[in-house]
N, C-alpha and C positions, 0 to 999 in steps of 0.2 A: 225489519221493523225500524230500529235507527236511523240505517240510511233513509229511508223513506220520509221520516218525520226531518233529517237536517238538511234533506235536498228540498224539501217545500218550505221549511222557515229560510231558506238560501233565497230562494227564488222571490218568496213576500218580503226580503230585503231590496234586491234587484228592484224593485217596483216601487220602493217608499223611499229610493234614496235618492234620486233625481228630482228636484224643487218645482211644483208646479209652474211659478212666477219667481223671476227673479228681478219685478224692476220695482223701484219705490211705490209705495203708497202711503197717500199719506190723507186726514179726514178734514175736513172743511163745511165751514160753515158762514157765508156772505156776512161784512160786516160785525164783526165780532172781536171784541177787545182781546187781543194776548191775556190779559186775565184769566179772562172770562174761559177760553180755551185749556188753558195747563189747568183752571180748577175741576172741569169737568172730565179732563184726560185722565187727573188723579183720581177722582174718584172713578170711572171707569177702570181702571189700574187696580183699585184696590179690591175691587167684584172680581174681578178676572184673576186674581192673585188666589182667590180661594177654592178656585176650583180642582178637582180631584176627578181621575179616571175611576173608572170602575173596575174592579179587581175580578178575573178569572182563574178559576179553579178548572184543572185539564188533568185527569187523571193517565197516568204517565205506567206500564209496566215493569218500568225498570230505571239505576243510576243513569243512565247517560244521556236518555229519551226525558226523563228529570230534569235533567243539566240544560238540556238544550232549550228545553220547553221555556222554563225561569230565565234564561237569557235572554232569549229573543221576545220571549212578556214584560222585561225591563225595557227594551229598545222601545217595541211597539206602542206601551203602555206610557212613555214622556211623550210620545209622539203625538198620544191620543188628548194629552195633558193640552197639549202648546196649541192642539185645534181646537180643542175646546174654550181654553182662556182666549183665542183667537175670537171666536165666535159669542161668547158673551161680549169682549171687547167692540167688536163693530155692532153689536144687539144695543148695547147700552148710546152707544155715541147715535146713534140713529137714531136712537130714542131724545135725546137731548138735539137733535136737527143737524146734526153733521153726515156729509155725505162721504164717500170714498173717492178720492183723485186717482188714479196712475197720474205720476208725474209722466211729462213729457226728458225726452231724450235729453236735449241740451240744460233743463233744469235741476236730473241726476246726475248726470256730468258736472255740472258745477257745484252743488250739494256736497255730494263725493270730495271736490280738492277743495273746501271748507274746512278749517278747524272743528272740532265740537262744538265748542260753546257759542262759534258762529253759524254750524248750522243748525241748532235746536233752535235760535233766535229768529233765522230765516224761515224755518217751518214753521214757527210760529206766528212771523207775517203772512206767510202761504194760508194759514189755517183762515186769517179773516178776511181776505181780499174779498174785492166785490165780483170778480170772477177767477176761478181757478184754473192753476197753470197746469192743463192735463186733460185724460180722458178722463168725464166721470162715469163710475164705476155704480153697475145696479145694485141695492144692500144687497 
């Protein structure tokens, strides 16, 4: 019965731990003042900061089948957090007319050997051009 129960929460690690996307995205909206942008990012930000997974109860026959269960419902359970603050986040900015970009190649590449406070400033240009630098991405 243990083995059973740590070799499948093994396996539904195997699966959640490789990144669906790993290139930039970033949300845009034609014409739009840097302002106008970081106000509506923050509040975005601040919807998506309050969200909470839903909690599951699994009753367990024994300590170690216990153990393991509570373990891997901590993992699964921020995982479920971050997709979900994910998913209010692009809900809300859509709502407010911002589309999703993939950045193109050479404009992650350059982003990347940016300082920070140069590149929030340049994503911030990105955010209002009158065309964005990238695939756009369906909500």
């Amino acid at each position: 019965m243990r083995t059973s129960v740590l070799v499948s929460a093994s396996l539904g690690w195997l699966l959640v731990a490789t990144p669906a996307s790993a290139t930039l995205i970033y949300f845009h909206k034609p014409d739009t003042p840097a302002e106008t942008v970081t106000s509506d990012h923050g509040r975005c930000a601040e919807l998506a900061a309050g969200v909470r997974a839903p909690r599951h109860q699994i009753y367990t026959p024994d300590i170690y089948s216990a153990a393991a269960v509570a373990f891997f419902s901590g993992l699964f359970g921020s995982r479920e957090r971050r997709l979900l603050a994910e998913n209010v986040m692009r809900t809300c900015m859509a709502d407010r007319g911002y589309r999703r970009v993939e950045a193109s190649r050479d404009l992650e590449k350059e982003l990347r050997d940016l300082p920070k406070d140069d590149r929030l400033q340049r994503l911030l240009t990105l955010s209002g051009t009158a065309e964005p630098d990238g695939k756009v991405l369906t909500p």
